[in-house]
C-alpha positions as CSV (number, residue, x, y, z in Angstrom):
1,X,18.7,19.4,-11.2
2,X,15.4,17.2,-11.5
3,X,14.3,18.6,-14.4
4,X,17.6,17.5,-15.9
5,X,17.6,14.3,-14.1
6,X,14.5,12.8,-15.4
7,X,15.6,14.4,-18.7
8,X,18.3,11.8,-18.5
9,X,16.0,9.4,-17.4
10,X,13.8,9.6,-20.1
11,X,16.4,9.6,-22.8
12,X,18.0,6.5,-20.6
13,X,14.4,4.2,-21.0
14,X,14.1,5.3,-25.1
15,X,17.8,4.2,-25.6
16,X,16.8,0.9,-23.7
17,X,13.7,0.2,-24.5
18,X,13.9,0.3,-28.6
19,X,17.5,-1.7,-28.2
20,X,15.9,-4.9,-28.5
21,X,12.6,-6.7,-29.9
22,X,12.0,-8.2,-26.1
23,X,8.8,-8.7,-24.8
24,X,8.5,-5.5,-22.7
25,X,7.4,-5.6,-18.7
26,X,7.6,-2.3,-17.5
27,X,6.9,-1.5,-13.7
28,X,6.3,2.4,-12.3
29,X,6.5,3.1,-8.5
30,X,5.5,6.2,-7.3
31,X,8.3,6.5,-4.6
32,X,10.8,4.4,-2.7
33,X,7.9,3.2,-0.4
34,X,6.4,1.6,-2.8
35,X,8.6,-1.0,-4.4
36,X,8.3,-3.4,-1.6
37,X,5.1,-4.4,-3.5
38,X,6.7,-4.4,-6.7
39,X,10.0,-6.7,-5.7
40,X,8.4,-9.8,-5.2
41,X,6.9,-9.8,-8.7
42,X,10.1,-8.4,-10.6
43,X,12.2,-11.2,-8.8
44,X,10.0,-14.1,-9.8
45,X,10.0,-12.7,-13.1
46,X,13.5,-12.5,-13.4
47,X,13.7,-16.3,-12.5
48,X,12.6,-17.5,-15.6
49,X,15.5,-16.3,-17.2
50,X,13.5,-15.8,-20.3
51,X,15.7,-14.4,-23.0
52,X,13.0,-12.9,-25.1
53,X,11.9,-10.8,-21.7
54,X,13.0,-7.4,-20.8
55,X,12.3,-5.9,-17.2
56,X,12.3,-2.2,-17.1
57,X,11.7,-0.2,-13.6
58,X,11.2,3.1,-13.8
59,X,10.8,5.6,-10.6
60,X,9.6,8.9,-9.8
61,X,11.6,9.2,-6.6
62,X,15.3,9.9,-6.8
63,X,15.6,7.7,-3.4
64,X,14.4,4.6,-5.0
65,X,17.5,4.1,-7.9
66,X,19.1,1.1,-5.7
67,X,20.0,-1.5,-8.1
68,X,17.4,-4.3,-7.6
69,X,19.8,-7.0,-9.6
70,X,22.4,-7.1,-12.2
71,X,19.8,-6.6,-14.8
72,X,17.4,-4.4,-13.4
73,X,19.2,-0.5,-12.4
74,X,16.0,1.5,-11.8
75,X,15.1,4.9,-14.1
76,X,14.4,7.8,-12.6
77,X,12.1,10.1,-14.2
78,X,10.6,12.5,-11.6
79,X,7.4,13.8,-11.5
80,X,7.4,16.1,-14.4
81,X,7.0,16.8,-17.8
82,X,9.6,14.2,-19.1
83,X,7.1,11.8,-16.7
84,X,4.0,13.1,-18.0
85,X,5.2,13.1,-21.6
86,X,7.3,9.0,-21.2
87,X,3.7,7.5,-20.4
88,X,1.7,9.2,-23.3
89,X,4.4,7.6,-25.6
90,X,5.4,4.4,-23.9
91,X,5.4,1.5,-25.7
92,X,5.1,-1.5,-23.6
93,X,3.7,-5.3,-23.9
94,X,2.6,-4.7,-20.0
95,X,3.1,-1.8,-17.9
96,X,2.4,-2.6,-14.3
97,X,1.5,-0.2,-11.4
98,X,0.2,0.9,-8.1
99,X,-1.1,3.8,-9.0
100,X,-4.9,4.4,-8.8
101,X,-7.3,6.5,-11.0
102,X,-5.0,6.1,-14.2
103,X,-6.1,8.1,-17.1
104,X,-7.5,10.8,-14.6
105,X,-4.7,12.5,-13.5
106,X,-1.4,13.6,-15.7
107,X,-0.2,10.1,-16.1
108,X,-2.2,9.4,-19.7
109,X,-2.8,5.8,-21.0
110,X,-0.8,5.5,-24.2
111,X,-2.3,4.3,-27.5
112,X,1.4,1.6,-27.6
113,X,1.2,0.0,-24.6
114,X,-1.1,-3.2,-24.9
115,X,-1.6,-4.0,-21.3
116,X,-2.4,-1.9,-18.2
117,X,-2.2,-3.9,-15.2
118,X,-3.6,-2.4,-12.0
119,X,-2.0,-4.6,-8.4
120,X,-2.8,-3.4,-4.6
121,X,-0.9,-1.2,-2.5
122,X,-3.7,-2.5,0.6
123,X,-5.6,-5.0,1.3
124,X,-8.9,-3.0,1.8
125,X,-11.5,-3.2,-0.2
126,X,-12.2,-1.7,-3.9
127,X,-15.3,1.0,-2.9
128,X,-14.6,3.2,0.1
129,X,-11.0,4.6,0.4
130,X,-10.3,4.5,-3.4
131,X,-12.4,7.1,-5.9
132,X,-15.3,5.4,-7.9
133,X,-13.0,5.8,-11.3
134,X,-9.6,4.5,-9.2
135,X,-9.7,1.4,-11.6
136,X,-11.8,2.5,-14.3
137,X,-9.0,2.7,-16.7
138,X,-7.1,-0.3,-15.9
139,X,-7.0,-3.4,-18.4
140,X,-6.0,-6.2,-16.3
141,X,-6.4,-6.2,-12.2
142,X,-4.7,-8.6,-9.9
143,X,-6.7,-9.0,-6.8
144,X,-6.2,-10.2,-3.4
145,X,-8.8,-12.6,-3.0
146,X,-12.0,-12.8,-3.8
147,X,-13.9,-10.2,-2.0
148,X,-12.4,-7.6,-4.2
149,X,-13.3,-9.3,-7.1
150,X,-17.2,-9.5,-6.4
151,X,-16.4,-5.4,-5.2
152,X,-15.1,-4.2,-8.6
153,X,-17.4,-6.8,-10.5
154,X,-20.3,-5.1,-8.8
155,X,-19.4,-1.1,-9.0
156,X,-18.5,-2.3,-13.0
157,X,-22.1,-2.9,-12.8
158,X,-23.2,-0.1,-10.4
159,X,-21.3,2.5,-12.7
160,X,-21.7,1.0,-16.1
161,X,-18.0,0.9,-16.8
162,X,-16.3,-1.7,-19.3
163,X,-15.0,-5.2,-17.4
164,X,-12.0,-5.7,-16.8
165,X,-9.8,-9.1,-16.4
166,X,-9.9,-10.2,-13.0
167,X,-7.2,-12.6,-11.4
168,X,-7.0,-13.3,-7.4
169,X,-3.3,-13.5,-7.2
170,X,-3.1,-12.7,-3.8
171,X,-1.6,-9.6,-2.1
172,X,2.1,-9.2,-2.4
173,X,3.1,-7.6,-0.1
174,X,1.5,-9.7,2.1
175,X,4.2,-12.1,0.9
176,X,6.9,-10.1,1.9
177,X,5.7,-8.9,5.5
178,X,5.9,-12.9,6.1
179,X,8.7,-13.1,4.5
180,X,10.2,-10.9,6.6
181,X,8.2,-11.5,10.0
182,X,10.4,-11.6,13.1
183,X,9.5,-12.6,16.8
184,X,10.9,-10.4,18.9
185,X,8.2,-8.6,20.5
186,X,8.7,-5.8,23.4
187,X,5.1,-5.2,25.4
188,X,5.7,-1.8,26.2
189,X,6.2,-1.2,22.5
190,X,3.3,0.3,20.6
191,X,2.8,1.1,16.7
192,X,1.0,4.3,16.1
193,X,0.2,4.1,12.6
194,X,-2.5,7.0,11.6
195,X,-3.9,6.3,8.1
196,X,-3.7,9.3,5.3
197,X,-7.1,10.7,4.5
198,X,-7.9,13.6,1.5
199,X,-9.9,15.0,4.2
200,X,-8.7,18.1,6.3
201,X,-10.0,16.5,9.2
202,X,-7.8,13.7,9.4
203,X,-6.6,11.6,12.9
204,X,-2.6,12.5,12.0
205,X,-3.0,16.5,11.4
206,X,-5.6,17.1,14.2
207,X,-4.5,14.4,17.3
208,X,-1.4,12.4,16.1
209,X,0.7,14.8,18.2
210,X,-1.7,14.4,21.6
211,X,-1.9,11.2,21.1
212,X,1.9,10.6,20.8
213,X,2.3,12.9,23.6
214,X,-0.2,10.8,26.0
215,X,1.5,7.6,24.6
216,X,4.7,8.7,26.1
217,X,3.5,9.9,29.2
218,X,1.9,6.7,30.0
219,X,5.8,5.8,29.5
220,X,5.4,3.0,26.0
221,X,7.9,2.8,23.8
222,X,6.2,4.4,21.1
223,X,6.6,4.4,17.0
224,X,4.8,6.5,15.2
225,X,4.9,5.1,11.3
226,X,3.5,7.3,8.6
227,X,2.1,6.6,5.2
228,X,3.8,7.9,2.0
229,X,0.8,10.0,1.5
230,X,1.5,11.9,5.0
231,X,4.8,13.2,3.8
232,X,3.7,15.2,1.2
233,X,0.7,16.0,2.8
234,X,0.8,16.9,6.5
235,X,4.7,17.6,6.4
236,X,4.9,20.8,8.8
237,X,2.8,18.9,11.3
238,X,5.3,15.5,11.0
239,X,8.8,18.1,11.3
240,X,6.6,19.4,14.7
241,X,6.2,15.9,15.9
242,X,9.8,15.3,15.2
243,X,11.6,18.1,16.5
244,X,9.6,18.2,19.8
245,X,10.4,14.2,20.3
246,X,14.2,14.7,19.2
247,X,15.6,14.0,22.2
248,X,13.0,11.0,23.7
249,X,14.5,7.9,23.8
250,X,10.9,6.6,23.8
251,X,10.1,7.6,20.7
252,X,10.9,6.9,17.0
253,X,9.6,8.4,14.4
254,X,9.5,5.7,11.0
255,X,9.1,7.2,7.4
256,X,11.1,4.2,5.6
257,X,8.7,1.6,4.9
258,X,11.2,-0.7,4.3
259,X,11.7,-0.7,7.7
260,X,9.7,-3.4,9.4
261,X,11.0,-3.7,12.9
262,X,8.0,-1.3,14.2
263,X,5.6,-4.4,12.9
264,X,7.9,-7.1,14.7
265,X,9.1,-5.3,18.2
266,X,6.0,-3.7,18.7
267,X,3.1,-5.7,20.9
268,X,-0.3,-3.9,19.8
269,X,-0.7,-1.2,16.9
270,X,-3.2,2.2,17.2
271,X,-4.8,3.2,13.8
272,X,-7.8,4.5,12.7
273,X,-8.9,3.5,9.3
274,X,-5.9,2.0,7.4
275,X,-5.3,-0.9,5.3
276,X,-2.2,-1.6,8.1
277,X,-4.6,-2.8,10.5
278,X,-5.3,-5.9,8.2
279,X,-1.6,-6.5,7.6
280,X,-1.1,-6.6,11.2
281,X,-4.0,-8.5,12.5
282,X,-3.2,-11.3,9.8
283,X,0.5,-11.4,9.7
284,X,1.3,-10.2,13.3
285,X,-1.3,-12.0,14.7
286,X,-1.2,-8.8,17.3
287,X,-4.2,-6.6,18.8
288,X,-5.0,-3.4,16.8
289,X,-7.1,-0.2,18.5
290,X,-9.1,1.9,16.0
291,X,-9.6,5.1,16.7
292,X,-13.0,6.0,16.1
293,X,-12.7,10.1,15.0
294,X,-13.4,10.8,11.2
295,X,-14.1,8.0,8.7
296,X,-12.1,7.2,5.5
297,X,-14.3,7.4,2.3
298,X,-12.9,9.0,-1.1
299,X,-16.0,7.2,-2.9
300,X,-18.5,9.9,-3.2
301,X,-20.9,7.3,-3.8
302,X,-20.0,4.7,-1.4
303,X,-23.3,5.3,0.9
304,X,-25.2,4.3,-2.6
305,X,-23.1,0.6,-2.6
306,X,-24.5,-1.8,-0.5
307,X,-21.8,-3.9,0.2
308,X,-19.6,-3.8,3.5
309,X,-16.0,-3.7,3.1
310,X,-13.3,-5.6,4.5
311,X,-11.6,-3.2,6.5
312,X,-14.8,-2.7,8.6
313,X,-15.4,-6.5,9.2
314,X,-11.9,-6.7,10.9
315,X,-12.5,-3.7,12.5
316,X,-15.9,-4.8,14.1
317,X,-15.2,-8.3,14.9
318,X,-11.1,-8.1,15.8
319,X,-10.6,-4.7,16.3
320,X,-10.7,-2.4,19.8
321,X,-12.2,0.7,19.0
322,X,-12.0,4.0,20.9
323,X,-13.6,7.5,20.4
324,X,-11.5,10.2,20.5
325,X,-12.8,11.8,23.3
326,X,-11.7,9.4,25.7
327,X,-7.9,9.3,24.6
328,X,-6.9,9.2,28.4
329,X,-8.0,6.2,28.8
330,X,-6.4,4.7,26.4
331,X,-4.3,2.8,28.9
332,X,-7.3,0.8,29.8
333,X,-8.4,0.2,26.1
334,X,-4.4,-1.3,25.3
335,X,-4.8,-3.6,28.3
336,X,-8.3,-4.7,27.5
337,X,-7.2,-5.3,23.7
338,X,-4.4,-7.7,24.9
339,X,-6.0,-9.3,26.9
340,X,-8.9,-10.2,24.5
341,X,-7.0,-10.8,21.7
342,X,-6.1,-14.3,22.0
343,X,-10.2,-15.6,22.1
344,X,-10.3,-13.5,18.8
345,X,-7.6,-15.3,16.4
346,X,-10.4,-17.9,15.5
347,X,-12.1,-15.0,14.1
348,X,-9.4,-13.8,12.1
349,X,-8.7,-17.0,9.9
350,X,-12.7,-17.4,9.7
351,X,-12.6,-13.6,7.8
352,X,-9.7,-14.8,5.7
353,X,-11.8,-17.7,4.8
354,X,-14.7,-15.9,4.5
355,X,-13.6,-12.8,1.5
356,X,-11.2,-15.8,0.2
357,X,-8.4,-13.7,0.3
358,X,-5.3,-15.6,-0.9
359,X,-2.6,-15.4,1.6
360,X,0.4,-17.9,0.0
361,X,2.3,-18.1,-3.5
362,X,1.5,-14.3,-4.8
363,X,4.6,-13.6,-6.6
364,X,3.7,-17.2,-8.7
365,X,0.4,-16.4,-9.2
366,X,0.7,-13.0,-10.3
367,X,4.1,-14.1,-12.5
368,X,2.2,-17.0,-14.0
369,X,-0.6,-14.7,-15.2
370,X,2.0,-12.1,-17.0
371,X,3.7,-14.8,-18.8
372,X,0.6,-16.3,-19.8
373,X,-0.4,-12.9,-21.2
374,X,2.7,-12.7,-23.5
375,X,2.4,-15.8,-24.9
């Protein structure tokens, strides 16, 4: 049934795409969890009303084929070979995406398509979580500020590899989590958000289940809120989680990242290395815990870069970390995190200052660089 899905889907984009002499924006999202940092462009783009523009969203998920406007019904395509064989033959003015180490995996760059444009899924920085080769491939890069420009500017350096444009557009979904910030907050609500790690020795597979299980005995209202990477990854330890907490009242378990209540209810948020700490500390304006257990670094070379990142700034000067072997104490280290919190939101908009990362008009800055590409 996929295979003859995204069969269809691929015939569907060929029959749309050659239809008209448009100039050709094409976005790809992975899965459903990704198009919130997608929307914000597509819509601003869709306000100019342009009639030589056509917008074209294609989807590897068969849960993310919601119509986004009258114009805009989303192709599915799966993960196949109809996927594999679309991009090595697409012919596009732009093609934008969220999807790292292009050109490394089966997704190909394609000889018709004039512009690869690369924008972040995170706010963390270019060279620890992300492979040294992540952006290697891309054309065009919209950053969130200007920290990430010096990073890639320097590993372009570091690894010899061509430069690419660079734009600080800001991050956009940034843009939407304050766009869609509520105040409502519960203090006995907690966000447990472990990040994803290629490691086998990762915080969710080997304690997300203790520490869930000490959460709730401590009687918080917890949330537990996985990345997308977790549910293909660690999926027999997630179904664990949730069939032991069926019943718990306490407990919700959130895999729809469109959901956002978990960010507004909730009064502090327990992570380890994820880019969600920065999303929460800046839009939230909430305390975050790290847990200090195994360290996030896909860069084989990162101990050779000499630059800090972001992620551990805001995790050294904001953050309230905690090694793992002291997890029953953790009620101590969420009091002492709220309670020092407030002395520490100075710090936060110094940092902000500091990697000038842009925090207002993304969708117009990213938009005005697309159109000024096509004409």
């Amino acid at each position: 049934m996929t295979f003859f899905s995204s069969f269809l889907g691929y015939q569907t984009f060929n029959k749309l795409n050659k239809s008209n002499n448009k100039k050709k924006i094409i976005f790809f999202s992975e899965s459903k969890n990704y198009r919130n940092y997608l929307i914000g462009l597509i819509k601003s783009l869709e306000e100019e009303k342009k009639s030589n523009l056509s917008i074209i969203y294609l989807t590897s998920d068969k849960n993310d084929i919601d119509q986004i406007s009258d114009d805009i019904k989303p192709i599915y395509i799966g993960t196949g070979f109809f996927m594999t064989l679309l991009f090595y033959l697409i012919d596009c003015d732009i093609l934008v995406m969220t999807l790292t180490d292009l050109n490394n995996h089966k997704i190909k760059k394609s000889k018709f398509c004039k512009n690869y444009i690369y924008l972040f899924h995170s706010l963390v920085s270019v060279h620890k979580t992300y492979t040294h080769e992540a952006f290697k491939n891309y054309d065009i890069i919209l950053c969130n500020g200007e920290y990430q420009k010096k990073e890639l500017r320097y590993c372009e350096k570091f690894f010899n590899f061509k430069e690419k444009k660079l734009f600080n557009t800001g991050y956009l979904y940034l843009e939407h989590l304050y766009n869609n910030k509520k105040f409502k907050v519960d203090n006995n609500k907690i966000l447990f958000a472990p990040s994803w790690n290629k490691s086998s020795r990762n915080l969710f597979d080997d304690y997300a289940e203790e520490i869930s299980d000490i959460l709730l005995d401590k009687n918080y209202n917890i949330t537990l809120r996985t990345h997308p990477e977790t549910l293909k990854r660690s999926i027999k330890n997630l179904e664990k989680i949730r069939k032991k907490n069926l019943k718990n009242i306490n407990f919700i378990l959130n895999t729809d990242l469109e959901n956002l209540n978990s960010l507004n209810d909730s009064s502090l948020l327990i992570t380890d290395n994820g880019g969600i700490a920065l999303e929460y500390i800046i839009v939230q304006r909430k305390p975050v815990i790290y847990i200090d257990y195994s360290d996030k670094i896909h860069n084989k070379f990162f101990d050779k870069l000499e630059l800090e990142t972001i992620e551990d700034k805001f995790k050294k000067e904001i953050g309230t970390t905690i090694d793992i072997s002291k997890l029953n104490q953790i009620e101590f280290y969420i009091t002492e995190a709220k309670r020092n919190f407030a002395n520490k939101l100075k710090v936060v908009d110094k940092l902000i200052l500091e990697h000038g990362l842009i925090t207002k008009n993304q969708s117009q800055n990213s938009k005005e660089v697309i159109l000024n590409l096509l004409d």
